[in-house]
DSSP file (Angstrom, degrees, kcal/mol; ACC not computed):
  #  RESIDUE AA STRUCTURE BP1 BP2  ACC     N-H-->O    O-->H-N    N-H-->O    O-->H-N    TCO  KAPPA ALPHA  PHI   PSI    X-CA   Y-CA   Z-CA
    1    1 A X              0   0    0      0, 0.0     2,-0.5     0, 0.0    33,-0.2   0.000 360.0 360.0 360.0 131.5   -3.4    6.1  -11.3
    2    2 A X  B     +A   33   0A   0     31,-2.0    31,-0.8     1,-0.2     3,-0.1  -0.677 360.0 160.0 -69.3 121.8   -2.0    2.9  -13.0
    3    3 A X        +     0   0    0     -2,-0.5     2,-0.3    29,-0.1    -1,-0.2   0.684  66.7  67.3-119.5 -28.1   -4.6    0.4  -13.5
    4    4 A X  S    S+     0   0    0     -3,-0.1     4,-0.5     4,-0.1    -1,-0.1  -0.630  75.7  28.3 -80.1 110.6   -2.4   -1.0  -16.0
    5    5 A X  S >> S-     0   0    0     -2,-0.3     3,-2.0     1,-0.1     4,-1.3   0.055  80.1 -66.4 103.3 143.0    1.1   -2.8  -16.3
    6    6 A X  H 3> S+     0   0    0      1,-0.3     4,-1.9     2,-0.3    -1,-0.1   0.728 133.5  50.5 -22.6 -78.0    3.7   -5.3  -14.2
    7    7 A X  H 3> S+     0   0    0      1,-0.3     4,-1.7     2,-0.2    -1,-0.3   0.641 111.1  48.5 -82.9 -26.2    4.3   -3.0  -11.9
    8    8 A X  H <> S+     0   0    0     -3,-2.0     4,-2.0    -4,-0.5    -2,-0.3   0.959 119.7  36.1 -50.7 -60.6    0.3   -2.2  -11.3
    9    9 A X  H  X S+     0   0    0     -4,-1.3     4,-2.8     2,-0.2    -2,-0.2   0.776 104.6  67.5 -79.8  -6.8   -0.8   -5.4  -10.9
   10   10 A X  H  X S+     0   0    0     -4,-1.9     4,-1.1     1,-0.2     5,-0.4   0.992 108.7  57.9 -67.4 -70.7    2.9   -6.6   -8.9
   11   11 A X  H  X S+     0   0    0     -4,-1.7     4,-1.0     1,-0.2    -2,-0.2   0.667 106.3  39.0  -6.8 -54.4    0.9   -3.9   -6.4
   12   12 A X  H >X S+     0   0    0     -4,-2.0     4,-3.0     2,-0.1     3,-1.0   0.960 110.1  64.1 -91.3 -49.1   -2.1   -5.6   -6.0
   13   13 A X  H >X S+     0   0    0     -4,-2.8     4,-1.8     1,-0.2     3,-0.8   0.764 112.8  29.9  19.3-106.0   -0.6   -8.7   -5.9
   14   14 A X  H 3X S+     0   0    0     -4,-1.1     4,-1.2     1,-0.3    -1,-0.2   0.493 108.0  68.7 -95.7  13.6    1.0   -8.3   -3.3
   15   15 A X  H << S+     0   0    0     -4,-1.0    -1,-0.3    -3,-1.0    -2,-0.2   0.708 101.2  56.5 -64.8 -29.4   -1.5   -5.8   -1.7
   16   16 A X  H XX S+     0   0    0     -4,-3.0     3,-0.9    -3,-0.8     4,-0.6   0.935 102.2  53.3 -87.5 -40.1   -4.0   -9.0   -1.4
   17   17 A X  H >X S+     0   0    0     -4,-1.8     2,-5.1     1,-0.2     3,-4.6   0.766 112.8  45.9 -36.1-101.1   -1.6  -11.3    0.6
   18   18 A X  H 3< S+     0   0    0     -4,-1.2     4,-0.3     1,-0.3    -1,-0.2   0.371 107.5  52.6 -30.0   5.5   -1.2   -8.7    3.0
   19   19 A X  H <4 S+     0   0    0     -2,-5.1     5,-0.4    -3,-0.9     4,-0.4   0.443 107.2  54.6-127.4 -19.4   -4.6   -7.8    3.3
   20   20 A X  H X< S+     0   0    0     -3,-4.6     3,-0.8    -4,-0.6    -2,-0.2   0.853 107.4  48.0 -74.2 -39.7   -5.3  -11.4    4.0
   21   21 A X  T 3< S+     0   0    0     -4,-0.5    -2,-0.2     1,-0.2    -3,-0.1   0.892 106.3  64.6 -58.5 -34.0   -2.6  -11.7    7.0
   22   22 A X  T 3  S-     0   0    0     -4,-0.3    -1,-0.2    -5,-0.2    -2,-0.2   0.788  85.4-165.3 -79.5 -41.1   -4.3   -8.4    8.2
   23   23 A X    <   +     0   0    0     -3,-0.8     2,-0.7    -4,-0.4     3,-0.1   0.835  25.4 154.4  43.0  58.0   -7.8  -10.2    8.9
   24   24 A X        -     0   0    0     -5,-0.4    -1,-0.2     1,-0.2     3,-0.1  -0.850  36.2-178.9 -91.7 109.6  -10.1   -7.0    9.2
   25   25 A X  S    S+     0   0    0     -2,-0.7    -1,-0.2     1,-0.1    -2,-0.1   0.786  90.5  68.7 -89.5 -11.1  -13.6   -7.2    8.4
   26   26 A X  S    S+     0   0    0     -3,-0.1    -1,-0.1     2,-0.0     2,-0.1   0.871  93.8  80.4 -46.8 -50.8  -13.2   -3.3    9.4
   27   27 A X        -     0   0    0     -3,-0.1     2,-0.2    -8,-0.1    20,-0.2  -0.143  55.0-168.0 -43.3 124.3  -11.1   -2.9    6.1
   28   28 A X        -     0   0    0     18,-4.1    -3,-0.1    -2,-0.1    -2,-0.0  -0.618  31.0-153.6 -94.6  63.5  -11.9   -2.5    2.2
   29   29 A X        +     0   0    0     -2,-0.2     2,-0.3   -10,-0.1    19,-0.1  -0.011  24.3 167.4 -88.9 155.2   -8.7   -3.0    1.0
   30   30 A X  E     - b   0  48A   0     17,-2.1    19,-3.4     2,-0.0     2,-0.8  -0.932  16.0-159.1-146.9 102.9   -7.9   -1.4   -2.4
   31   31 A X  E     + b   0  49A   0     -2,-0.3     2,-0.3    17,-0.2    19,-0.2  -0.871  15.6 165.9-119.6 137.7   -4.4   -1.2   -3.6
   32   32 A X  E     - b   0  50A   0     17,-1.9    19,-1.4    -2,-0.8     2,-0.3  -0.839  32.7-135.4 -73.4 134.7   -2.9    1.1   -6.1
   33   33 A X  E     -Ab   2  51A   0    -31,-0.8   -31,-2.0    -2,-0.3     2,-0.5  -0.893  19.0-164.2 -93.6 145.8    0.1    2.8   -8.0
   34   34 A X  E     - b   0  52A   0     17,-4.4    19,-1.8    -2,-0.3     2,-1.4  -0.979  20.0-134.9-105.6 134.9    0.1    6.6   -8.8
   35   35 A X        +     0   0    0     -2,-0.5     2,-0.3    17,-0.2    17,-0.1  -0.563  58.3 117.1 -76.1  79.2    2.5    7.5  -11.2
   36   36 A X  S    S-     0   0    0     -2,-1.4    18,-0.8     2,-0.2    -2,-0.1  -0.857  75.1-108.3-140.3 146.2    4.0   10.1  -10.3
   37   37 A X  S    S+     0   0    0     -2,-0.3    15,-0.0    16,-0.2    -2,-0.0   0.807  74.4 123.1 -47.8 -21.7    8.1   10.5   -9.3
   38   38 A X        -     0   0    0      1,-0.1    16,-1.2     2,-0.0     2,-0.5  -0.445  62.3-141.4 -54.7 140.5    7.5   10.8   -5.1
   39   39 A X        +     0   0    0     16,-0.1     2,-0.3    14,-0.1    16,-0.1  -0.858  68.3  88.8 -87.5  75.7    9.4    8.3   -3.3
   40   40 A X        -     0   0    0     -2,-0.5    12,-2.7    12,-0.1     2,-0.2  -0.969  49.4-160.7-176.2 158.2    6.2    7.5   -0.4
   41   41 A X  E     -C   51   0A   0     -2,-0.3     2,-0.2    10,-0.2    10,-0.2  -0.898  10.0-160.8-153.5 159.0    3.1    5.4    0.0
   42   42 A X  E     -C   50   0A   0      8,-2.2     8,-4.0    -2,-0.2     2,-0.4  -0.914  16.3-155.3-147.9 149.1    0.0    5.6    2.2
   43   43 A X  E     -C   49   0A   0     29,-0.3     2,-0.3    -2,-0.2     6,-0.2  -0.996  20.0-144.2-130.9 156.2   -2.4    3.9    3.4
   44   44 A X  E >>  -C   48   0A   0      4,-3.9     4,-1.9    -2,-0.4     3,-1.3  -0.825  41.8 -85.1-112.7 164.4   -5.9    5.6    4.5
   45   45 A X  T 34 S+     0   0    0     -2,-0.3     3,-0.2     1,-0.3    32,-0.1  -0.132 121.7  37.2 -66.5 144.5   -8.1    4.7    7.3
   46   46 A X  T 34 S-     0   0    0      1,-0.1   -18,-4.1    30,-0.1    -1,-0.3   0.067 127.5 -76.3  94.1  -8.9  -10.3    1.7    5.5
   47   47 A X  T <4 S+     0   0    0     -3,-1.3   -17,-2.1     1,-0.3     2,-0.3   0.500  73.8 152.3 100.5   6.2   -7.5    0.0    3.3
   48   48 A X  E  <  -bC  30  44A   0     -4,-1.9    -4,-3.9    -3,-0.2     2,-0.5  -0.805  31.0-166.9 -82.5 142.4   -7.0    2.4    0.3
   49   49 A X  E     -bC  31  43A   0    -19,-3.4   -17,-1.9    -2,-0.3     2,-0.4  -0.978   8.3-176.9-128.3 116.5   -3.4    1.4   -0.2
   50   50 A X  E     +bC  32  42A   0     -8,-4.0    -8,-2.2    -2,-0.5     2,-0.4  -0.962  12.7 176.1-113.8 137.6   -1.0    3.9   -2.8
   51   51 A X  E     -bC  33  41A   0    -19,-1.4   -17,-4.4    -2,-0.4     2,-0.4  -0.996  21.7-141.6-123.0 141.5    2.2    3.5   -3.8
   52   52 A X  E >   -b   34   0A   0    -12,-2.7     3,-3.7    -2,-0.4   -17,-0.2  -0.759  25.1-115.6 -99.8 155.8    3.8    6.1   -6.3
   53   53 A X  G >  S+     0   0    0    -19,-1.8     3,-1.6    -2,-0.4   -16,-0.2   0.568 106.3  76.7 -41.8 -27.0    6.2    4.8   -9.1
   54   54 A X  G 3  S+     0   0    0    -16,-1.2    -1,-0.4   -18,-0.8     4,-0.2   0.458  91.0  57.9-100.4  14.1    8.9    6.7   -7.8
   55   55 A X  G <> S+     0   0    0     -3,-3.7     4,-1.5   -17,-0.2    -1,-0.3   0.303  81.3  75.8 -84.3  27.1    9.1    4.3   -5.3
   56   56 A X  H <> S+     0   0    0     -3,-1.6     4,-0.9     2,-0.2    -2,-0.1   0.520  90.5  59.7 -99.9  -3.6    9.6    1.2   -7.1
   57   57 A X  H  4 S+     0   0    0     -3,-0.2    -1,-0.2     2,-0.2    -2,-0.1   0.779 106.5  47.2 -91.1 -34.8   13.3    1.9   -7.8
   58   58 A X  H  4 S+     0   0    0     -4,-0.2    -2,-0.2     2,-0.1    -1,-0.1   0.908 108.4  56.9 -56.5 -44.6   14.1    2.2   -4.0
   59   59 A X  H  < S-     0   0    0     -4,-1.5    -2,-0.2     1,-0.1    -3,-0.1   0.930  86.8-161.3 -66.3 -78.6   12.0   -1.4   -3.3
   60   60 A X     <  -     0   0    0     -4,-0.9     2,-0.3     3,-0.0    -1,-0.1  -0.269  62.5 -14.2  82.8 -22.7   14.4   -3.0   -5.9
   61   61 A X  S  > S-     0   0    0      1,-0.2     4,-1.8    -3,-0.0     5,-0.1  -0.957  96.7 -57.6-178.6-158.3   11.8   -5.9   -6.2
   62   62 A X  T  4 S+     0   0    0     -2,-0.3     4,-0.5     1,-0.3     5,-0.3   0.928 129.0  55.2 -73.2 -50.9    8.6   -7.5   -4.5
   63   63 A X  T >> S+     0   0    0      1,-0.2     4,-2.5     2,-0.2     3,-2.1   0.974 105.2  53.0 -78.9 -28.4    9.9   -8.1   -1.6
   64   64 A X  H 3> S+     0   0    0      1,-0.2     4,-2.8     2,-0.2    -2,-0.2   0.960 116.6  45.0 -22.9 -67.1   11.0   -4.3   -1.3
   65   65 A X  H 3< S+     0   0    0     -4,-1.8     4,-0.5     2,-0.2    -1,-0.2   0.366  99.1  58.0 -66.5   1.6    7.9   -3.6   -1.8
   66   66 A X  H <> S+     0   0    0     -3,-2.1     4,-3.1    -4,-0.5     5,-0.3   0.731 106.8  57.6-108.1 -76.7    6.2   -5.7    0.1
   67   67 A X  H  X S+     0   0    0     -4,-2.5     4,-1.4     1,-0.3     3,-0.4   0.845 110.3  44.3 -23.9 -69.0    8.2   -4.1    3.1
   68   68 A X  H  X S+     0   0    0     -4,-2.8     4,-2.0     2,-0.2     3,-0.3   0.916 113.6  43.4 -58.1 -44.3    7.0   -0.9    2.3
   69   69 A X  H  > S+     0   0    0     -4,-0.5     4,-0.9     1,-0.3    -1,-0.2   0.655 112.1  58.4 -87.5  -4.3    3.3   -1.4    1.6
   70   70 A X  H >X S+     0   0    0     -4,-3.1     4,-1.4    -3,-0.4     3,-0.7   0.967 105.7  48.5 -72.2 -45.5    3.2   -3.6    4.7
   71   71 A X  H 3X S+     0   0    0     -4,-1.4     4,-1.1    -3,-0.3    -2,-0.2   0.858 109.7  49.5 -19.8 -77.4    4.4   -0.7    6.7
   72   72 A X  H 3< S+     0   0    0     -4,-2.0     4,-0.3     1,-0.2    -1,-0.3   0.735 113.6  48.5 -43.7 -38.7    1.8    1.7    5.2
   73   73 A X  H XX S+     0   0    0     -4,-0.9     4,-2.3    -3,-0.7     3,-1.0   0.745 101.8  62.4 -86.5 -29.6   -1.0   -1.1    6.1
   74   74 A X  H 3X S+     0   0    0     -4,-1.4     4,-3.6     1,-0.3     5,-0.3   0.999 108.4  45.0 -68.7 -33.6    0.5   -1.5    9.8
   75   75 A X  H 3<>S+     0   0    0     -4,-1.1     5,-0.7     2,-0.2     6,-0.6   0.517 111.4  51.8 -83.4   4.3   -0.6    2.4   10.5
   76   76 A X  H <45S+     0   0    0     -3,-1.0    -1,-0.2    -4,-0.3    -2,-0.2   0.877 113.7  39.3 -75.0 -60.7   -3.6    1.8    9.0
   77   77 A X  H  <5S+     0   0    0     -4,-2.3    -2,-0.2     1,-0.3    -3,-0.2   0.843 114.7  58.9 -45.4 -52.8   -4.3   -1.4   11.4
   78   78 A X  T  <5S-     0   0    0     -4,-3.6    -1,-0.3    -5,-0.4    -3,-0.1   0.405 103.5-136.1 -48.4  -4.3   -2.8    0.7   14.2
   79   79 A X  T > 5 +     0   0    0     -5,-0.3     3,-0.8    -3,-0.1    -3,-0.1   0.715  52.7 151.0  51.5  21.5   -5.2    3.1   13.6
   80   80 A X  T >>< +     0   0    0     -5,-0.7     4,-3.1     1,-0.4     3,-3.1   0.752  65.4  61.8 -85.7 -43.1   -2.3    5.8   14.0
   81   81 A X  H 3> S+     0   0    0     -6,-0.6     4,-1.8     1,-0.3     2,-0.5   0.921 104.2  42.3 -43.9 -60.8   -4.2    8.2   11.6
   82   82 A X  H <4 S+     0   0    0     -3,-0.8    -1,-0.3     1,-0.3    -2,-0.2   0.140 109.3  61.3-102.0  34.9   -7.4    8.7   13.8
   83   83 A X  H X4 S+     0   0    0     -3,-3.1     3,-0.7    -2,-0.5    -1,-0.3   0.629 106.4  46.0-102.6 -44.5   -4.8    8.9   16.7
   84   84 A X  H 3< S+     0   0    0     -4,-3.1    -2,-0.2    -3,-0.4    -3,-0.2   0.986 113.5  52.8 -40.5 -55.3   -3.3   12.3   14.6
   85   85 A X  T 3<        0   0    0     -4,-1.8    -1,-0.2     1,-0.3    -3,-0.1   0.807 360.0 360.0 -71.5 -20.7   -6.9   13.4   14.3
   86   86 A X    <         0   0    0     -3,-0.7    -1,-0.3    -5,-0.2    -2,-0.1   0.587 360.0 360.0 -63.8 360.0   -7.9   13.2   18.1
């Protein structure tokens, strides 16, 4: 995990807007980068938010990235994971 560095904290950033729009009290939100070379991000049921490094070339800048980890947060909100699990 990157706790570290531009591209960490560009992450939380703009993981804490979104997380404001989101208005959950259900939600812990926690965002991260893994470094690791996969192009994908998740988010899991509660707010843990990941993006790996190897997408940050694909986002091309914040708002790229903002698009994706909003994405990951909408199936969170949707609750679309504990629709798989039923």
């Amino acid at each position: 995990m990157a706790r570290d560095g531009q591209a960490a904290e560009l992450v939380r950033e703009i993981g804490q807007k979104i997380s404001v729009m989101a208005e959950d009290p259900g939600f812990q939100w926690e965002n991260n980068l893994i470094s690791d070379q996969p192009v994908n991000a998740f988010c899991l049921p509660g707010g843990k938010v990941a993006v790996y490094s190897g997408s940050l070339p694909v986002a091309k800048n914040a708002d790229g990235l903002a698009v994706i980890m909003g994405h990951e947060i909408a199936h969170a909100i949707a609750r679309h994971g504990a629709e798989r699990m039923a």
